[in-house]
C-alpha positions as CSV (number, residue, x, y, z in Angstrom):
1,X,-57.8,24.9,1.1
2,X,-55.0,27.5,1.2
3,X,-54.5,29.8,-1.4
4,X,-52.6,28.3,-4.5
5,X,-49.4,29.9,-6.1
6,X,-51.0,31.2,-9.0
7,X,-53.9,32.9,-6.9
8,X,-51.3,34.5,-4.4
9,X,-49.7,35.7,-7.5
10,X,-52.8,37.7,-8.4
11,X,-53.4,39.0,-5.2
12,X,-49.9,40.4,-5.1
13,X,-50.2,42.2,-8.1
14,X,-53.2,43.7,-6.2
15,X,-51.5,44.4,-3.2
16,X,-48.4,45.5,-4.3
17,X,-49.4,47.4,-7.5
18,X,-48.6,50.6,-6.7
19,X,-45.3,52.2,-5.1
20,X,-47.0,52.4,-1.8
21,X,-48.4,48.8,-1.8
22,X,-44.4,47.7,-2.5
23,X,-43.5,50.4,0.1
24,X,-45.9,48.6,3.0
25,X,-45.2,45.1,2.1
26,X,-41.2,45.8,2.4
27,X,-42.3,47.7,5.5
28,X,-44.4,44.8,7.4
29,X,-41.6,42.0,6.5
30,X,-38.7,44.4,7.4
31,X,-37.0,44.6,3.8
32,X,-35.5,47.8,2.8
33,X,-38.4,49.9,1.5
34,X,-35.9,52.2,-0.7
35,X,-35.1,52.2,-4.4
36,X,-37.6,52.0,-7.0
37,X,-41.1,50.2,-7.4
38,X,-40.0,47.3,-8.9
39,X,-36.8,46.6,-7.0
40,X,-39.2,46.6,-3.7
41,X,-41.5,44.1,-5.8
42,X,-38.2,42.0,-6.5
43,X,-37.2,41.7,-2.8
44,X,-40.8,40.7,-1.6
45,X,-40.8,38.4,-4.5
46,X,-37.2,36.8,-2.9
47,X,-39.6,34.8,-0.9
48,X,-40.8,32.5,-3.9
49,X,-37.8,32.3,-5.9
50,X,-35.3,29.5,-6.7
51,X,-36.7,25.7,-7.1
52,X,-40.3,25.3,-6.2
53,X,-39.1,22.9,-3.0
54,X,-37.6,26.0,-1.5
55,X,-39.9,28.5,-2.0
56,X,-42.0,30.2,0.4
57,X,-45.4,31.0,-0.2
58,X,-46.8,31.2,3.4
59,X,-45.1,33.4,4.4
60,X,-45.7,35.6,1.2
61,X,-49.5,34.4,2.1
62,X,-49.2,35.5,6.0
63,X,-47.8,38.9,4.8
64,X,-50.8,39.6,1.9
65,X,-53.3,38.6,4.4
66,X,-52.0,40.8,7.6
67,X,-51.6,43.8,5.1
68,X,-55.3,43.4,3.5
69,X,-56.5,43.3,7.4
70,X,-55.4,47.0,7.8
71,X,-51.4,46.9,8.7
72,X,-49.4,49.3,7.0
73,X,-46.0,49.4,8.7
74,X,-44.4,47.1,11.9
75,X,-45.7,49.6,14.2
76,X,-49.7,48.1,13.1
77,X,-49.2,44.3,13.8
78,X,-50.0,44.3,17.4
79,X,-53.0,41.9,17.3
80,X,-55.5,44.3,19.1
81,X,-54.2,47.2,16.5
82,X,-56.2,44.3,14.0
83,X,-58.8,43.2,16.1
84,X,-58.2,39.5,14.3
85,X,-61.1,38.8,16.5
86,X,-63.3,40.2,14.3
87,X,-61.6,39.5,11.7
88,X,-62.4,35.3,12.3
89,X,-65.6,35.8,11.0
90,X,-65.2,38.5,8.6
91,X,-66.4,37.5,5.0
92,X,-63.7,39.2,2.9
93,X,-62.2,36.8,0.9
94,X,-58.4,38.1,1.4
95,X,-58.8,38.6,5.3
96,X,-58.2,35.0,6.5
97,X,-56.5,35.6,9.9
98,X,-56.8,34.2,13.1
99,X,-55.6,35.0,16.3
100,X,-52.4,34.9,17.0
101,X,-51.0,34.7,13.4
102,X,-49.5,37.9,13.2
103,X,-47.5,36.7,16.3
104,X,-44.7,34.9,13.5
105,X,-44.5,38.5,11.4
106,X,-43.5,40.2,14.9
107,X,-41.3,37.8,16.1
108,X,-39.6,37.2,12.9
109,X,-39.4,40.7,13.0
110,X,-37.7,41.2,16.4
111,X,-34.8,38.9,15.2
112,X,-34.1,39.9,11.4
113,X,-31.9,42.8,10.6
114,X,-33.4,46.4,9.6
115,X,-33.9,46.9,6.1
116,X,-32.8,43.3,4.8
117,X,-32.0,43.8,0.5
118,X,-33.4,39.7,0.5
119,X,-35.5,37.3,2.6
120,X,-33.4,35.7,4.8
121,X,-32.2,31.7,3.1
122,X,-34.5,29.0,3.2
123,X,-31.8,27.1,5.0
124,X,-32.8,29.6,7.8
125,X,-36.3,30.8,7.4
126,X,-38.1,27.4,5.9
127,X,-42.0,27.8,5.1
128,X,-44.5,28.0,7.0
129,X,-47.1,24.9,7.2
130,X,-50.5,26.6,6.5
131,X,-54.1,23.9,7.1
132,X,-57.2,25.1,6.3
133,X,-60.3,25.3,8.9
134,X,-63.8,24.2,8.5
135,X,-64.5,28.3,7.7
136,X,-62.1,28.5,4.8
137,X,-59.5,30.5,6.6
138,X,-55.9,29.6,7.1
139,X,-53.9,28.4,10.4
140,X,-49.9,29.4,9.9
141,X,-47.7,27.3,11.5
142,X,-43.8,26.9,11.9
143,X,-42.4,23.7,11.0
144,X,-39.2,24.5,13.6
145,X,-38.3,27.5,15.4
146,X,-37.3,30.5,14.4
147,X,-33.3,31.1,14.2
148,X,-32.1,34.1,16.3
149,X,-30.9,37.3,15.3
150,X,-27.3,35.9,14.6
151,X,-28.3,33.4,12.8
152,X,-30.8,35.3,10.7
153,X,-28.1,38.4,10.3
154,X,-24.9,36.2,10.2
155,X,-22.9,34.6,7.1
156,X,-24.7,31.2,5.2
157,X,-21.9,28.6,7.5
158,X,-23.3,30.1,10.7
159,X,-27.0,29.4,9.3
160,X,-25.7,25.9,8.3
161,X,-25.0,25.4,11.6
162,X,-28.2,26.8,13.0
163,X,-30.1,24.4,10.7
164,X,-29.2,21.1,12.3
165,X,-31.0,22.0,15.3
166,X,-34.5,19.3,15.3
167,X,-37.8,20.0,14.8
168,X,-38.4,18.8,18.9
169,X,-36.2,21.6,20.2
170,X,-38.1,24.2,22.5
171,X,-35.4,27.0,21.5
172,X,-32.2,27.2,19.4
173,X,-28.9,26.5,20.7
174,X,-27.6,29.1,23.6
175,X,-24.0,31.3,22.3
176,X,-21.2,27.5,23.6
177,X,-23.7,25.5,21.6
178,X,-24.0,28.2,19.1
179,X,-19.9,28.2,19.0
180,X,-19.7,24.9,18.9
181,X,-21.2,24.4,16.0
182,X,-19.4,27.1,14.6
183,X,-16.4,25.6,14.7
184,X,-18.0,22.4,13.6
185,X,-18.5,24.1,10.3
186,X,-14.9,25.5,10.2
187,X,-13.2,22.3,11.0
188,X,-15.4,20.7,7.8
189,X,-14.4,23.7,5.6
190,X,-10.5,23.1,6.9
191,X,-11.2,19.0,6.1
192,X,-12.7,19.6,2.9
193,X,-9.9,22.3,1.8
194,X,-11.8,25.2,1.5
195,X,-9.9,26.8,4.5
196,X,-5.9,26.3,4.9
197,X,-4.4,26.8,8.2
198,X,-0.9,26.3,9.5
199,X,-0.9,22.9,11.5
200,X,1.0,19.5,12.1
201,X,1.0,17.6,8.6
202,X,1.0,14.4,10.8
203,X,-1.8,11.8,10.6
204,X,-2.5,11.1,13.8
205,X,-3.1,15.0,14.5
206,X,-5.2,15.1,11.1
207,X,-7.1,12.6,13.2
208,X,-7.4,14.3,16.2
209,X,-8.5,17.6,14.6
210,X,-10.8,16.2,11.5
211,X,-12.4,12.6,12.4
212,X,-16.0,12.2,11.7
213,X,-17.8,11.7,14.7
214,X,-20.4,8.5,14.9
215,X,-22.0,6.6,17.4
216,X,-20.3,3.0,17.8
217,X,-23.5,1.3,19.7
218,X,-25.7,2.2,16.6
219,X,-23.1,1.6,13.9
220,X,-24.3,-1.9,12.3
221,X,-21.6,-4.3,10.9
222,X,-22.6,-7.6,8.9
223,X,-20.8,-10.9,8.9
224,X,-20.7,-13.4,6.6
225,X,-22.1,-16.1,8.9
226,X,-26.0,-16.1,9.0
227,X,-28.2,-17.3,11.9
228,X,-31.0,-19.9,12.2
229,X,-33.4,-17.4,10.2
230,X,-30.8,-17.2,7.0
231,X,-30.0,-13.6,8.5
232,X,-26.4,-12.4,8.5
233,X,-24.9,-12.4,12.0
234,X,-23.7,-8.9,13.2
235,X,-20.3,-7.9,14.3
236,X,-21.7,-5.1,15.9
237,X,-24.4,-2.8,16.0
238,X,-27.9,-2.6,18.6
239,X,-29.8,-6.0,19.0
240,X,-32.8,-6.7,16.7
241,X,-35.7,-6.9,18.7
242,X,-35.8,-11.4,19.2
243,X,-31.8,-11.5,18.7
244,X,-30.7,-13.6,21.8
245,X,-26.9,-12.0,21.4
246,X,-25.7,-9.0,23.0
247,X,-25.0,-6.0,20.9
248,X,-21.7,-5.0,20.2
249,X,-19.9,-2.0,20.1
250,X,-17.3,-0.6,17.3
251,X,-13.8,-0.2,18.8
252,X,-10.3,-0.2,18.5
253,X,-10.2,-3.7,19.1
254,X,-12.9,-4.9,16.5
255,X,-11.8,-2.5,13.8
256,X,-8.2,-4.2,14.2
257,X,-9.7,-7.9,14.5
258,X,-11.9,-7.4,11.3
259,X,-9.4,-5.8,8.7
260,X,-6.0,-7.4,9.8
261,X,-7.6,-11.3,11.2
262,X,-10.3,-11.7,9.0
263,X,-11.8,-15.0,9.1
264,X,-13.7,-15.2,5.7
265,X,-12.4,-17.9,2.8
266,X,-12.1,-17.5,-0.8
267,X,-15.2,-18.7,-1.0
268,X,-16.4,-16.2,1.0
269,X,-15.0,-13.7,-1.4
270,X,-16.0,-14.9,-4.2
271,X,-20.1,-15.1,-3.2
272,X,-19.2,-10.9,-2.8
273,X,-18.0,-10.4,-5.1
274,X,-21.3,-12.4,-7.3
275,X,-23.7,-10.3,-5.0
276,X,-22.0,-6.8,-5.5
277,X,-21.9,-7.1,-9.9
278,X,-22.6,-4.4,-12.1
279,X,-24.3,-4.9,-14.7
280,X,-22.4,-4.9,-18.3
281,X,-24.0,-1.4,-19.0
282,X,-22.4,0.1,-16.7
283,X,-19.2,-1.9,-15.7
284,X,-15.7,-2.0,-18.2
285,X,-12.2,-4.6,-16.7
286,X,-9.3,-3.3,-17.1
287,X,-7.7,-2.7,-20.5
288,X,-6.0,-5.4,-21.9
289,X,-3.3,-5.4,-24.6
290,X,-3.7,-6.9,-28.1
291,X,-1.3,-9.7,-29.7
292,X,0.4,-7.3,-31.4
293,X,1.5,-4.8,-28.9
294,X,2.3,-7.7,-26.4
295,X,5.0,-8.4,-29.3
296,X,5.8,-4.8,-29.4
297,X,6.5,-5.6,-25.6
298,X,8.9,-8.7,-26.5
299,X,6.2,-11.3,-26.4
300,X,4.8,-12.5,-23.0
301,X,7.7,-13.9,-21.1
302,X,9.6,-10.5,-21.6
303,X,9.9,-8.7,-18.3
304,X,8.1,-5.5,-20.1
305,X,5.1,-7.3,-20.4
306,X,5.1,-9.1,-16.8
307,X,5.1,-5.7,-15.2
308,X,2.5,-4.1,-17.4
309,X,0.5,-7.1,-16.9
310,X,0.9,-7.3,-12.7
311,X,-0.3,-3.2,-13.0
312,X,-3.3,-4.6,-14.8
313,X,-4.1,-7.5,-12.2
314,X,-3.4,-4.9,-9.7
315,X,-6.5,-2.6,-11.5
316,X,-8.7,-5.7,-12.1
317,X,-8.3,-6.5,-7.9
318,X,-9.4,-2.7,-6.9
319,X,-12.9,-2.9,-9.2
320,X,-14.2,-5.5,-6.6
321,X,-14.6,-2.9,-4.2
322,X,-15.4,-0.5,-6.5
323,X,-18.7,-2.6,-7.2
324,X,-19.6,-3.0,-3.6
325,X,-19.2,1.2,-3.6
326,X,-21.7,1.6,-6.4
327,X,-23.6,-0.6,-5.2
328,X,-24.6,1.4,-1.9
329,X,-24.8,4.5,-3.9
330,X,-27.7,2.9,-5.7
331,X,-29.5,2.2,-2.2
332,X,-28.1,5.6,-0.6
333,X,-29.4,7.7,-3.5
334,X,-33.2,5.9,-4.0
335,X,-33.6,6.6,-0.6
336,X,-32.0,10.1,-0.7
337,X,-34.8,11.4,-3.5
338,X,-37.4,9.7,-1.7
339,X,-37.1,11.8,0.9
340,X,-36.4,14.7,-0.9
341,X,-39.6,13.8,-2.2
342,X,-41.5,13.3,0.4
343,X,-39.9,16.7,2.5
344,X,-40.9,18.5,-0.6
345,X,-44.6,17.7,-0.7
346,X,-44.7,18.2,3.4
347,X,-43.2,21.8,2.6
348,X,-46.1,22.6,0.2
349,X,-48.6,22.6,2.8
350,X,-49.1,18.9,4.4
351,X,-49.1,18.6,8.4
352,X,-46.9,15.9,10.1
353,X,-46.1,15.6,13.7
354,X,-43.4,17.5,14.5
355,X,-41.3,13.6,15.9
356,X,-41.7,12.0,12.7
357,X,-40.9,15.5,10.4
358,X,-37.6,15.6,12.5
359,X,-36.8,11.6,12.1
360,X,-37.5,12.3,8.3
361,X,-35.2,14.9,7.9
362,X,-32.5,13.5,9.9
363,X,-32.6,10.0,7.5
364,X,-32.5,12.5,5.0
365,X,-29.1,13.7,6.4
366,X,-27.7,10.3,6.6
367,X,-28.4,9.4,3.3
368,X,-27.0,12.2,1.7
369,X,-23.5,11.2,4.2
370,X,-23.8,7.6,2.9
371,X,-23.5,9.2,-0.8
372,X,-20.7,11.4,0.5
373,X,-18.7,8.9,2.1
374,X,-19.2,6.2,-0.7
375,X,-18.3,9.1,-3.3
376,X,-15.0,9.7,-1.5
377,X,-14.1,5.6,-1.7
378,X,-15.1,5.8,-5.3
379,X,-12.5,8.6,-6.3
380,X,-10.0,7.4,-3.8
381,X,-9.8,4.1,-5.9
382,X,-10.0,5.8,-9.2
383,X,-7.0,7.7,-7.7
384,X,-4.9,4.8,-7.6
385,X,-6.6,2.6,-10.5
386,X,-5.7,5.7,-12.6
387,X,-1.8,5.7,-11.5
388,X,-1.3,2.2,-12.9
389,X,-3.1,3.2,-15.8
390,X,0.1,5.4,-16.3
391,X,2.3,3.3,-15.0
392,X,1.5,1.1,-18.0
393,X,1.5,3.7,-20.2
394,X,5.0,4.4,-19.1
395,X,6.6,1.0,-19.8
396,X,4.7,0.6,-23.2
397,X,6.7,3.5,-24.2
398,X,9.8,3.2,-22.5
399,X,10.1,-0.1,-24.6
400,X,8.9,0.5,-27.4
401,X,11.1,4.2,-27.7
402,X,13.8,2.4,-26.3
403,X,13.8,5.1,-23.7
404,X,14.2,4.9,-20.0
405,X,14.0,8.2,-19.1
406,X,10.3,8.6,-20.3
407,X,8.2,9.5,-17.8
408,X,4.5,10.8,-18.2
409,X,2.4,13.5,-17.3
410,X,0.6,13.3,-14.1
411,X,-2.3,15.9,-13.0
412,X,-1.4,17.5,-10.0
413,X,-4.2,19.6,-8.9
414,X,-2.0,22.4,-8.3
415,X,-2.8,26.1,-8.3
416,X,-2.2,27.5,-12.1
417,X,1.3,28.4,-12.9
418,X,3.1,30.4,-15.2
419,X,5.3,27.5,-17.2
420,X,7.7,29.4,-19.7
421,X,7.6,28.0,-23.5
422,X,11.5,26.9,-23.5
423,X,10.3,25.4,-27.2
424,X,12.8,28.1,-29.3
425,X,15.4,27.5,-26.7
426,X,15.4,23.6,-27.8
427,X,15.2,24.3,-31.0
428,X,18.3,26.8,-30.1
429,X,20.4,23.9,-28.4
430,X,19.9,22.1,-31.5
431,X,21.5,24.3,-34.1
432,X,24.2,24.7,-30.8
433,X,24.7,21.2,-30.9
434,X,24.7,20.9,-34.8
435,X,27.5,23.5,-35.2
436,X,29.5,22.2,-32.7
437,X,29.6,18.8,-34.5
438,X,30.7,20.4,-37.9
439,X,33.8,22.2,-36.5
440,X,34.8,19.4,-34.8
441,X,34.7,17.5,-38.2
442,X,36.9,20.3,-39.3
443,X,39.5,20.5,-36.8
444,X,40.2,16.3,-37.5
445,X,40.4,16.8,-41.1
446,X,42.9,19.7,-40.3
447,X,45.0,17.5,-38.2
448,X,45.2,14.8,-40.5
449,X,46.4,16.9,-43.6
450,X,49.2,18.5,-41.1
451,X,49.8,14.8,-39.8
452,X,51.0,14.3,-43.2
453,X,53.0,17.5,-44.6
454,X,55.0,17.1,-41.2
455,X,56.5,13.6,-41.8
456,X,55.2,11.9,-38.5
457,X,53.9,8.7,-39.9
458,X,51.2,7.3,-41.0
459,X,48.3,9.9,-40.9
460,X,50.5,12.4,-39.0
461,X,50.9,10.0,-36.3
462,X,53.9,10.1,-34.2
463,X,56.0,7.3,-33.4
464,X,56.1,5.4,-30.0
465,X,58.9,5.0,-28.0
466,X,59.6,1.2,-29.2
467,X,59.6,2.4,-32.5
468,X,62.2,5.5,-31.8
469,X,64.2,2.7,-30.5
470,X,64.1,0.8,-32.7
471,X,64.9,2.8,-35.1
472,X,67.6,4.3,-33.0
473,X,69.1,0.5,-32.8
474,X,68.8,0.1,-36.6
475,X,71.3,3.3,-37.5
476,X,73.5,2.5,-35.1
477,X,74.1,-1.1,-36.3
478,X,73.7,0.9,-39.7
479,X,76.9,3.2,-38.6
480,X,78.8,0.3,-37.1
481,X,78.6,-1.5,-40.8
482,X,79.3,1.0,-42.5
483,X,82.0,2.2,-40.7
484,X,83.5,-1.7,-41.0
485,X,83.1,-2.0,-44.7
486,X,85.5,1.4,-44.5
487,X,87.9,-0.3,-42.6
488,X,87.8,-3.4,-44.8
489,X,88.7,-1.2,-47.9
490,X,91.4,0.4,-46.6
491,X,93.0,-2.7,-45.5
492,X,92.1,-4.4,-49.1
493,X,94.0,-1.2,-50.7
494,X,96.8,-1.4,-48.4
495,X,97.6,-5.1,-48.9
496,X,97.3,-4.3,-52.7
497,X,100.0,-1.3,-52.3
């Protein structure tokens, strides 16, 4: 059996006990042999650190055993510098080589950087796969190629994009496929926001730039009508082995027919909706309103409540979906730990064929898309559920406050901004406001009391032109009068004469 964590732990202490030991390690694996003992200890140590799936004792274990067979510095690992000949059938315990093994330290060697500070990622530099022969000693094999030099050297997106080559490649990528998949990886960071770049805001050039890439022979689509063996049929996808039915490719033309001329019935629907349930643990309807607030509303026939209660319907309808969504998260993410599972114990130190390692890893990939993708349809619904949600809350208050205008608060996802406090300036426009309404009071009381020391009516009001004339009218007739009583008199004193 290969040597267990905790006894390459104790043979490392040996090894690398001293500041020469450190000094030789960093040396053989091409880490920067500078600083002080225990930093060079730390970096040898970068090998096994983080969670125990992506740690790396083989190679730790390749570099103990080529340094206990005699190698001091890069210059010593040429195999006949070792004789590892020999060393097949030595009997010392820590000298386990066999021929050929130090070939992985010198070309990992030719294509990693001088003087690394760390090992290079696991994402780039995965363990080795170590078996153990009939003797007791230790075959070291790479589970996939090694990266080159600019992948080794280069930043963690170019080793992301190194990573996807399979387990069944000869060699990696040349420099186009290389750049390719560069820009790959930059389109995905410009997709999922972490890059911004000038560009048309236009969906159909979003899709031209940003669409996910699938095969449409091998995407499978189920119908709701099932064959003679209680199978659903398939709208597409590649034939099952006794299907007498050709296979059908996505397109254009099926997407089209299957979203906008769907043939299914209600009671279609309703059996997927009966197959897709949560269960009550887990699942919550939309809220409701109680008696008393739907009075608060104006009672049920009020218009209030008959669009608060069409937002609701609206919420209840998107959580269908929502369920069918959770539902393939369930599958997507038992499968995804499975596999994590199952990679994780082959990383330890199991042997597979190289054809099933790479099929493994690549239905690893796909589930952890499926959880992606159904993620993404999750918070795109929650997106709008959440709107009504608001919307609602809007027209409880609005009625309730008697107040149009109200509008609520909506997260925008914006960058942090400095918003001024403008809560002293209302308070301001208050006592502005309050003033202003006192001396208006007293400028009417002032022009009331001079209404009445001037004589102009009523409440210093003054007259109207049908009142000037008629009061005009009424002293003339007035004059006229009295000026005929005078002439009366004087005749009457005249005839007395």
């Amino acid at each position: 059996m290969p040597r267990d964590d905790a006894e390459l732990r104790s043979v490392f202490d040996d090894q690398a006990g001293s500041a020469g030991g450190s000094r030789e390690l960093c040396d053989l694996f091409g880490l920067d042999a500078g600083g002080t003992h225990a930093a060079r200890r730390d970096r040898i140590l970068s090998l096994v650190d983080g969670p125990p799936s992506r740690r790396r004792w083989g190679w730790l274990d390749l570099l103990l055993q080529v340094h206990a067979a005699g190698a001091r510095s890069v210059e010593e690992l040429e195999p006949e510098d070792l004789e590892t000949d020999d060393l097949a059938t030595d009997d010392d315990a820590d000298v386990r080589l066999v021929p050929g093994s130090t070939d992985l330290l010198l070309d990992l060697r030719e294509r990693c950087p001088p003087a690394m500070d760390n090992a290079p990622p696991f994402s780039v530099l995965p363990d080795l796969v170590r078996t153990a022969q009939e003797d007791g000693r230790t075959v070291f094999q790479l589970s996939s190629p090694l990266a080159p030099s600019a992948v080794l050297a280069g930043r963690e997106s170019v080793a992301s994009a190194a990573d996807s080559v399979g387990p069944d490649s000869n060699d990696f990528p040349d420099v186009h496929q290389l750049e390719a998949r560069i820009r790959a990886s930059l389109l995905k960071d410009i997709r999922d926001g972490n890059l911004v770049v000038p560009s048309d805001s236009s969906v159909a050039s979003h899709r031209s730039a940003f669409a996910f890439d699938f095969d449409p022979e091998r995407i499978i689509l189920l119908g709701m009508q099932r064959d003679d063996r209680g199978d659903r049929k398939l709208l597409c996808g590649p034939l099952r082995p006794d299907d007498p039915e050709p296979s059908v490719a996505m397109d254009a033309d099926l997407f089209n027919a299957t979203l906008f001329a769907s043939s299914i019935s209600k009671k279609d629907v309703d059996v997927i909706n009966r197959r897709n349930l949560l269960p009550d643990s887990t699942f919550r309807d939309a809220p409701e309103l109680a008696g008393v607030d739907i009075g608060l509303l104006g009672g049920k026939n009020s218009k209030a409540f008959k669009d608060w209660e069409s937002r609701r319907i609206e919420q209840q309808a998107l959580l269908k979906p929502v369920q069918c969504n959770f539902r393939a998260l369930a599958g997507a993410s038992e499968v995804f730990l499975q596999l994590q599972d199952c990679l994780d114990g082959l990383e330890i130190g199991h042997t597979v064929d190289a054809d099933l390692l790479g099929q493994l890893q690549l239905a690893h990939r796909c589930a952890s898309d499926i959880i992606a993708a159904e993620s993404d349809a999750v918070l795109l619904s929650s997106s709008r559920i959440t709107e009504l949600e608001i919307q609602k809350d809007e027209i409880f208050v609005r009625t309730t406050a008697e107040e149009a205008g109200y509008v609520a608060d909506r997260f925008s996802g914006k960058a942090s901004r400095n918003v001024k406090d403008t809560s002293h300036l209302l308070q301001k426009a208050a006592d502005v406001r309050r003033v202003n309404k006192e001396r208006q009071a007293l400028q009417g009381q002032s022009r009331q009391k001079g209404g009445e020391r001037s004589g102009k009516g009523q409440k210093g009001r003054k007259p109207n032109r049908k009142e000037r004339e008629k009061r005009a009218a009424q002293s003339k007739a007035d004059k006229e009068k009295a000026a005929a009583n005078k002439r009366k008199q004087q005749e009457d004193s005249k005839g007395n004469q």
